[in-house]
Kinemage of the C-alpha trace (Angstrom):
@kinemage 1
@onewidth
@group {chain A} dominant
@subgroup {mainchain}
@vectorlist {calphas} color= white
{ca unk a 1} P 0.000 0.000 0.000
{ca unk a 2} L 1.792 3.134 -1.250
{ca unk a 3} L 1.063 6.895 -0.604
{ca unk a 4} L 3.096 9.568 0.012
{ca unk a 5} L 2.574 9.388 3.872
{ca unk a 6} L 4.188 5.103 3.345
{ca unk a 7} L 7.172 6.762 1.323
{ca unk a 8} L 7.872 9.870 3.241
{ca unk a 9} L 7.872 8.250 6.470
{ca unk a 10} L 9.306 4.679 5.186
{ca unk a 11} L 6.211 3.161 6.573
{ca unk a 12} L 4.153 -0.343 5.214
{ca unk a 13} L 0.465 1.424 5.958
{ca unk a 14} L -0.521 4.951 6.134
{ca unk a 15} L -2.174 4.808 9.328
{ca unk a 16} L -0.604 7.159 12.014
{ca unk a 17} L -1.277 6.306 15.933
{ca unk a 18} L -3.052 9.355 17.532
{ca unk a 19} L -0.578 11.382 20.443
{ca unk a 20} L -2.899 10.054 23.570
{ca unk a 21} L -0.931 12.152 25.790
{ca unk a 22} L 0.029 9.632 28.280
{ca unk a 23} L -1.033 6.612 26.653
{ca unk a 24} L 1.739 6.759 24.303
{ca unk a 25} L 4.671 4.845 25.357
{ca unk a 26} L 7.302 3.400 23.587
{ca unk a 27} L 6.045 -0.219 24.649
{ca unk a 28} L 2.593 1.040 22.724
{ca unk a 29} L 4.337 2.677 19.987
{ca unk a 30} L 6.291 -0.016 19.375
{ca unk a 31} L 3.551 -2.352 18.551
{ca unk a 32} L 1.768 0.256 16.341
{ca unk a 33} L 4.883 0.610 14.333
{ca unk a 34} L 5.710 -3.302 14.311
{ca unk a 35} L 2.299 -3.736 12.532
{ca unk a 36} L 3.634 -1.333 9.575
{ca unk a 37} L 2.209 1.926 10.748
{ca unk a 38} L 3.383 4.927 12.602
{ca unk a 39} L 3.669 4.167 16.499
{ca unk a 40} L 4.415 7.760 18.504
{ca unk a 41} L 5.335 8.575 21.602
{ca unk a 42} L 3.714 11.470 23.691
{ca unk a 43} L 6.479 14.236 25.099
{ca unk a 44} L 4.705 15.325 27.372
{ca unk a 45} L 4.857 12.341 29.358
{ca unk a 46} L 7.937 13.480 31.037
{ca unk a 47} L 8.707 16.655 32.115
{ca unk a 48} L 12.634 16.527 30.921
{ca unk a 49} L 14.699 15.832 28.497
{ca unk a 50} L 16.685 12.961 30.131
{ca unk a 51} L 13.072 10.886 30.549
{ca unk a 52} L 11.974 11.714 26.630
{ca unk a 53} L 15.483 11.001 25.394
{ca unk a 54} L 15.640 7.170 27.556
{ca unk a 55} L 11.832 6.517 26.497
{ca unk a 56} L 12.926 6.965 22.632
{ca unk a 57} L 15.970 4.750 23.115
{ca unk a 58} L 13.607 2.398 24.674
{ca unk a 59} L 11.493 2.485 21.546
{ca unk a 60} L 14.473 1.776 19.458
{ca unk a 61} L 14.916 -1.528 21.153
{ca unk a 62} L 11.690 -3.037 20.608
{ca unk a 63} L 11.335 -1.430 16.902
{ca unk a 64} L 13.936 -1.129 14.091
{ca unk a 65} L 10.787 0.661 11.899
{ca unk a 66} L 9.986 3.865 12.161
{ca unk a 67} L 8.018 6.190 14.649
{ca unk a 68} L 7.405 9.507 15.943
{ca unk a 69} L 7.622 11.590 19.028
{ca unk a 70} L 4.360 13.662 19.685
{ca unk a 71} L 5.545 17.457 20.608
{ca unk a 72} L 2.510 19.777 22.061
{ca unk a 73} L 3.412 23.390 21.720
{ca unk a 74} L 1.365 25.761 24.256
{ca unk a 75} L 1.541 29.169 24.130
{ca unk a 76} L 3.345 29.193 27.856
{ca unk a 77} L 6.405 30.330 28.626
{ca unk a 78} L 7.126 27.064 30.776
{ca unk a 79} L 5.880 24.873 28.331
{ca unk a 80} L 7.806 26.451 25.628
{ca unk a 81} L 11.239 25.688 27.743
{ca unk a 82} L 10.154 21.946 27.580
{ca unk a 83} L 9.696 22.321 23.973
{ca unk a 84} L 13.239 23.303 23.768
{ca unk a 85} L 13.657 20.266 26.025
{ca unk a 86} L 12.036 17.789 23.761
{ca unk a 87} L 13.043 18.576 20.694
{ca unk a 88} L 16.954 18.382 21.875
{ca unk a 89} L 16.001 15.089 23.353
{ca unk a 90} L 14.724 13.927 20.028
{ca unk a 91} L 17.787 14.723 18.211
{ca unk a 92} L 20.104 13.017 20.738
{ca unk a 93} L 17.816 9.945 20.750
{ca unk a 94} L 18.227 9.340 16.966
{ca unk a 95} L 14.093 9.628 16.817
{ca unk a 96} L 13.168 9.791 12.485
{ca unk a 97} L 9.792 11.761 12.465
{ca unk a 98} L 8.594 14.422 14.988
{ca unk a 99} L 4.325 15.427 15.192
{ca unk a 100} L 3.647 18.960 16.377
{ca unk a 101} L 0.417 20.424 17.746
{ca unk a 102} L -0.167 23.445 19.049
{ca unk a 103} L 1.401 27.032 17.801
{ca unk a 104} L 3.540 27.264 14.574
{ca unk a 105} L 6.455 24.744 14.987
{ca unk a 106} L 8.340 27.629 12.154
{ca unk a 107} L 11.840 28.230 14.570
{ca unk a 108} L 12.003 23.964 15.005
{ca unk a 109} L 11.495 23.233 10.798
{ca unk a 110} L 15.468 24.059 9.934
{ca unk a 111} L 16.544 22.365 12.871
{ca unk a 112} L 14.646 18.752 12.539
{ca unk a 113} L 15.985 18.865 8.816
{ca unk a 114} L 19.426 20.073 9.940
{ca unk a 115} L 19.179 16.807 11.394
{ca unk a 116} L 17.364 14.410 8.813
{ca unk a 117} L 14.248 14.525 10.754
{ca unk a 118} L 11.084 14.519 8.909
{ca unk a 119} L 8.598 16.653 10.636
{ca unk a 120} L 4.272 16.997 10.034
{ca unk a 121} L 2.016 19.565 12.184
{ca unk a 122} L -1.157 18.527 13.303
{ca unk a 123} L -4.218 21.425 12.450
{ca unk a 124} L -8.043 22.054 13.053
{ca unk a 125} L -8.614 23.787 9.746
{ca unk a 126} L -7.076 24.376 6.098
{ca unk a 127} L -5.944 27.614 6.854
{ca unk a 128} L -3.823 26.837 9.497
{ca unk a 129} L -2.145 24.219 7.199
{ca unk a 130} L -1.495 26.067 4.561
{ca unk a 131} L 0.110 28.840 6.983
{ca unk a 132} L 2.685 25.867 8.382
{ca unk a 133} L 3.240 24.503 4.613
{ca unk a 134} L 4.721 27.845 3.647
{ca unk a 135} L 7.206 27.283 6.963
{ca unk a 136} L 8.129 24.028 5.176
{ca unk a 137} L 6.918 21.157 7.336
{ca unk a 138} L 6.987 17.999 5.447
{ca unk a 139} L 3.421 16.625 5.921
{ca unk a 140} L 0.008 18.174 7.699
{ca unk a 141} L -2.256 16.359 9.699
{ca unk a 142} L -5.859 17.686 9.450
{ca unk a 143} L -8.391 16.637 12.588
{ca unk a 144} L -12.135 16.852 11.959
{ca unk a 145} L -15.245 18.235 14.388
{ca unk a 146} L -15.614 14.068 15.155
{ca unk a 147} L -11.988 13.781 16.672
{ca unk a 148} L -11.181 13.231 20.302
{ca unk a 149} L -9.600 15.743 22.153
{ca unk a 150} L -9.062 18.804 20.241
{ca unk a 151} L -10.863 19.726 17.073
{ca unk a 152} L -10.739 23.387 17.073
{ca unk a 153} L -13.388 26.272 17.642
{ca unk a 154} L -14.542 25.916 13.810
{ca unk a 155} L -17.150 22.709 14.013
{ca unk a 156} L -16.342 21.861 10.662
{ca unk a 157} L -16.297 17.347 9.649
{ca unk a 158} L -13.468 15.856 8.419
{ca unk a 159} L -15.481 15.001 5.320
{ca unk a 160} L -15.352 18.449 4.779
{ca unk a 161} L -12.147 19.413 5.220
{ca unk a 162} L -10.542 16.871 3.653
{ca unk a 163} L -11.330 17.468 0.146
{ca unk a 164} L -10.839 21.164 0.610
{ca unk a 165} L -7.329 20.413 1.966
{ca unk a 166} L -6.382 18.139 -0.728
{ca unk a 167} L -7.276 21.120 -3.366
{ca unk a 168} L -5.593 23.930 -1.483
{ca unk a 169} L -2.006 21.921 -0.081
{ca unk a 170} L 0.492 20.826 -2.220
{ca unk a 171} L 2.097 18.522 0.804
{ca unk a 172} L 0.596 14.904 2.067
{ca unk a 173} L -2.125 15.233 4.018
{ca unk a 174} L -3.419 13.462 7.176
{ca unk a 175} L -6.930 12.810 8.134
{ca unk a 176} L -8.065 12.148 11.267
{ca unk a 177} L -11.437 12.454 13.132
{ca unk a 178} L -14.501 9.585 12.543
{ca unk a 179} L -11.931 6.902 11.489
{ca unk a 180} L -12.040 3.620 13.129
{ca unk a 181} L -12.011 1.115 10.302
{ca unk a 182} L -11.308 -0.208 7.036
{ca unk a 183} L -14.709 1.990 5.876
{ca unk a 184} L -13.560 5.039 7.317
{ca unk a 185} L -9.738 4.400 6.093
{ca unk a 186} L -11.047 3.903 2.096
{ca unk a 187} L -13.016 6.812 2.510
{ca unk a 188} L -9.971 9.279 3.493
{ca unk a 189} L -8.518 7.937 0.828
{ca unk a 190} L -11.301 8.635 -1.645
{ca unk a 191} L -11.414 12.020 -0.111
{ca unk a 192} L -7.565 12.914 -0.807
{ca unk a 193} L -5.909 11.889 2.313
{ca unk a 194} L -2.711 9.752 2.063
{ca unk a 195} L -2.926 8.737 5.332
{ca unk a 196} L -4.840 8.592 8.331
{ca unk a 197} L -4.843 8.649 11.831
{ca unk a 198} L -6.545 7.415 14.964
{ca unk a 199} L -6.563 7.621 18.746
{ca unk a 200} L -10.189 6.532 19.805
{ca unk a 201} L -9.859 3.041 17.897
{ca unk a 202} L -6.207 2.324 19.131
{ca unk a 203} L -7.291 3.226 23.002
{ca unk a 204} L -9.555 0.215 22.644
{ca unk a 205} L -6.571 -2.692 21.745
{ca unk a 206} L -4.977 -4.681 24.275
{ca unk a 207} L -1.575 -3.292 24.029
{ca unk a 208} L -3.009 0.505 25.287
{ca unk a 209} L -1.790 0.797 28.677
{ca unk a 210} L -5.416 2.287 29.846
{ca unk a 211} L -7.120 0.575 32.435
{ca unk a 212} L -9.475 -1.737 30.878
{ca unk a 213} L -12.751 0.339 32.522
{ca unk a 214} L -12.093 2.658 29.826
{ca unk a 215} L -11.341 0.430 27.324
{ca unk a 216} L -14.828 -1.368 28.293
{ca unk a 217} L -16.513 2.012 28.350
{ca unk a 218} L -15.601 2.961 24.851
{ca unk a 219} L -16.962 0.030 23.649
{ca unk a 220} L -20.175 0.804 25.565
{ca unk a 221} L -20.802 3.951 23.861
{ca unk a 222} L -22.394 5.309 21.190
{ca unk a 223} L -21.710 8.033 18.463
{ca unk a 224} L -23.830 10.186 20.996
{ca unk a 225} L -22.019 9.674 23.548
{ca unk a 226} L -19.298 12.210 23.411
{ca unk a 227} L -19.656 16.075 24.124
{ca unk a 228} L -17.502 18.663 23.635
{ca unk a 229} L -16.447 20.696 26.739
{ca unk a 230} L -13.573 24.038 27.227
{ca unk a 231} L -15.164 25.842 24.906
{ca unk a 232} L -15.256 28.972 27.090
{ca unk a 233} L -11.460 28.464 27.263
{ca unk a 234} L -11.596 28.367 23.533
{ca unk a 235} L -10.260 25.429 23.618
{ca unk a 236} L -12.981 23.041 22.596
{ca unk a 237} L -12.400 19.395 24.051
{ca unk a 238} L -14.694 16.511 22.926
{ca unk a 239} L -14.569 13.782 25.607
{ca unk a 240} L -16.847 10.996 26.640
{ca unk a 241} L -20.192 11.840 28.932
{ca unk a 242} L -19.376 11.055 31.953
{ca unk a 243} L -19.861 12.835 35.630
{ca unk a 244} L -16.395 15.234 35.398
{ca unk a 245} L -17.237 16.117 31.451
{ca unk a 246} L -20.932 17.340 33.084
{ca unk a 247} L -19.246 19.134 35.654
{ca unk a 248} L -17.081 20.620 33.509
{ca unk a 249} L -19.768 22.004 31.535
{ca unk a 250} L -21.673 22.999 34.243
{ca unk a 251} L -19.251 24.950 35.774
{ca unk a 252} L -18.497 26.787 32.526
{ca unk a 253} L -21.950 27.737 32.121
{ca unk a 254} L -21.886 29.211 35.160
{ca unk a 255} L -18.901 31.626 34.218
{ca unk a 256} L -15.851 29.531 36.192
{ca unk a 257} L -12.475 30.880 34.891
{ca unk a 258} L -9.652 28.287 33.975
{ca unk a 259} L -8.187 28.747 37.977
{ca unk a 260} L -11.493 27.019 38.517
{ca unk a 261} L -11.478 24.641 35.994
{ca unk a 262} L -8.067 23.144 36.443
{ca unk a 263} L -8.522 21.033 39.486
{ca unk a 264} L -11.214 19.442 37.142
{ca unk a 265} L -10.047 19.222 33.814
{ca unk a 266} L -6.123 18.308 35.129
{ca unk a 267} L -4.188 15.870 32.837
{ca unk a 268} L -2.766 14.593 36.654
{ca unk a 269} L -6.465 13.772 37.363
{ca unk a 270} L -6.904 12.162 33.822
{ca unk a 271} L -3.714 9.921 34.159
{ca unk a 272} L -4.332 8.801 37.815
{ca unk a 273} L -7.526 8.092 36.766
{ca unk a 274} L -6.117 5.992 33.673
{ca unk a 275} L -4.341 4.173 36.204
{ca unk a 276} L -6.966 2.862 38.911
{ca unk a 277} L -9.748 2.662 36.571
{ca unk a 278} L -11.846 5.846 37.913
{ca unk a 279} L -14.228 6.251 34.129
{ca unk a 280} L -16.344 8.714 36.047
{ca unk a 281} L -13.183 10.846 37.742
{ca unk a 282} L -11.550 12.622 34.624
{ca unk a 283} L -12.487 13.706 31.115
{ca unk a 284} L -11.931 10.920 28.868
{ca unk a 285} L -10.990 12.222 25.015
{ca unk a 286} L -12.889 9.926 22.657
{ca unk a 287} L -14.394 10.395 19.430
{ca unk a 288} L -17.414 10.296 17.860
{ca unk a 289} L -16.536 6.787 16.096
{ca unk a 290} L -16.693 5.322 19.032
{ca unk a 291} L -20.419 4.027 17.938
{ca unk a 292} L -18.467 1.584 15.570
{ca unk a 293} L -15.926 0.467 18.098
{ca unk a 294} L -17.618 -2.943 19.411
{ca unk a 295} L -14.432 -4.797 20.963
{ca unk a 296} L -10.898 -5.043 22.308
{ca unk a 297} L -8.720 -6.198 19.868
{ca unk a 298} L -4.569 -6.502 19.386
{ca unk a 299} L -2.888 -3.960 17.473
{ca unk a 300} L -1.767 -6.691 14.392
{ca unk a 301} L -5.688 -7.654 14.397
{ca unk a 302} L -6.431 -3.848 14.136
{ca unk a 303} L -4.431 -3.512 11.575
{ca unk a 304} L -5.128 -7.078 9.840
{ca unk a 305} L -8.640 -5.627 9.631
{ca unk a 306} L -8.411 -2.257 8.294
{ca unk a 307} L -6.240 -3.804 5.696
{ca unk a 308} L -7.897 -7.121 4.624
{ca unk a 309} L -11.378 -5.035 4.896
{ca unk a 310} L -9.712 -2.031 2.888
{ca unk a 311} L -10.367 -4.651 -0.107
{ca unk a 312} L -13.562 -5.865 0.661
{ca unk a 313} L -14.762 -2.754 0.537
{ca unk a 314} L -13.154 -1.206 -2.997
{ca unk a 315} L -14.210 -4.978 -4.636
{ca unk a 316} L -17.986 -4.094 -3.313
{ca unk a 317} L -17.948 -0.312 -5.282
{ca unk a 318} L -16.177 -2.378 -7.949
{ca unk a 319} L -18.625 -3.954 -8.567
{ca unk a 320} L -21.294 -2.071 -7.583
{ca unk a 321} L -20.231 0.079 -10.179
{ca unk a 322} L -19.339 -1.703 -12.781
């Protein structure tokens, strides 16, 4: 299966593993990358570079294919000095491909191809990639209203942007946002992606070091199941209903400034929550494909499906429209 994402990034399958924030370690990774797609770890995971640069050497020991390191960029002055952090960690760790979020990743380009490092930039909205393809990142990654997590202020569907990416960017494109299987996959394709990439349908394999509550409770919900929640931050965050996602919008309605917010929406919360299990004690990003997510399977089985269902589906419009 060749597309520009498989040749750019050396990869057997265009299908990118989503950032997960602290899902993503190397042991994780690794097994999205030993299937033939791209595995990537999550920076923000540690909070310096000595624990980024030992998690990518650990990745190099259970993979010799490629992967990427997941960089968030904040506007925050402290969060910029771990940027600085993380990006010198991934040149002394020898890691090939770096994904940026976030602001502009413009003063980073030169120095990731100084150093043969491919790098893409993960956006909400066409504009926004064609602003970081004139900085001269190598690839774009373009998330949809479905997506879990962060899918802008905009509200627009991938199957919207998609197309209008592919006729405005000269560069590969990403999509990600609704995709979960071997339907969604062909029909990124059809729409002009060369790739695509999930988070919701990876947190529900074996290998995702989640507790399996959550794993159980993404199964367990439907495409109306999510809601989107920050967006007085202007941050917009869709996560799955549960009790902290209603009190999160509760409190927002009722004017509470981020101070307020944080104890709630804390990444600390989510990942100690990730760890013993507690669905109902953090907001849980999923997406809205979660209504075609109906068990836990392996990452190889994952990907043995999207691919051996990839043809099932193009022989049914070939002959459907033949």
């Amino acid at each position: 299966m060749k597309t520009r994402i498989t040749q750019l990034f050396g990869i057997k399958y265009p299908i990118i593993q989503g950032g997960m924030q602290w899902l993503a370690t190397a042991e994780f990774a690794a097994a999205v990358s030993n299937a033939g797609g791209l595995g990537i770890i999550n920076a923000t995971r540690f909070q310096d570079r000595a624990g980024l640069t030992a998690e990518i050497r650990r990745m190099k020991e259970l993979t010799d294919k490629p992967f990427a390191v997941n960089i968030s960029m904040l506007p925050h002055k402290d969060y910029k000095d771990n940027t600085d952090n993380y990006f010198q960690a991934v040149i002394e760790g020898g890691a090939p491909i770096v994904e940026t979020s976030g602001r502009k990743p413009g003063e980073y380009i030169q120095l990731c191809h100084d150093h043969g490092i491919k790098i893409m930039h993960k956006v909400p909205a066409v504009r926004y990639a064609k602003s970081v393809e004139r900085l001269g990142v190598d690839a774009v990654t373009i998330v949809g209203y479905e997506c879990a997590g962060h899918p802008g202020m905009d509200d627009v569907s991938t199957m919207a942007l998609i197309p209008k990416a592919q006729e405005e960017l000269s560069i590969p494109v990403v999509a990600g946002g609704g995709i979960a299987d071997s339907r969604g996959f062909v029909a990124a394709l059809a729409l002009g992606a060369e790739g695509v990439v999930m988070g919701t349908r990876f947190v529900a394999t074996r290998e995702c070091p989640v507790h399996d509550s959550f794993k159980r409770r993404l199964v367990e919900t439907e495409e109306h199941g999510t809601m989107l929640v920050q967006r007085s931050l202007r941050n917009a965050n869709r996560v799955c209903k549960n009790a902290t996602a209603a009190k999160t919008l509760e409190m927002e309605q009722a004017g509470a400034a981020l101070d307020e917010l944080l104890p709630v929406i804390s990444g600390k919360n989510q990942r100690r929550c990730y760890e013993t299990g507690d669905v109902e004690g953090c907001l849980f990003p999923i997406g809205q494909c979660s209504g075609v997510i109906h068990e836990i399977k392996t990452v190889q089985e994952l990907f043995d499906e999207i691919v051996s269902g990839s043809e099932k589906v193009l022989q049914r419009l070939r002959n459907g429209l033949g």
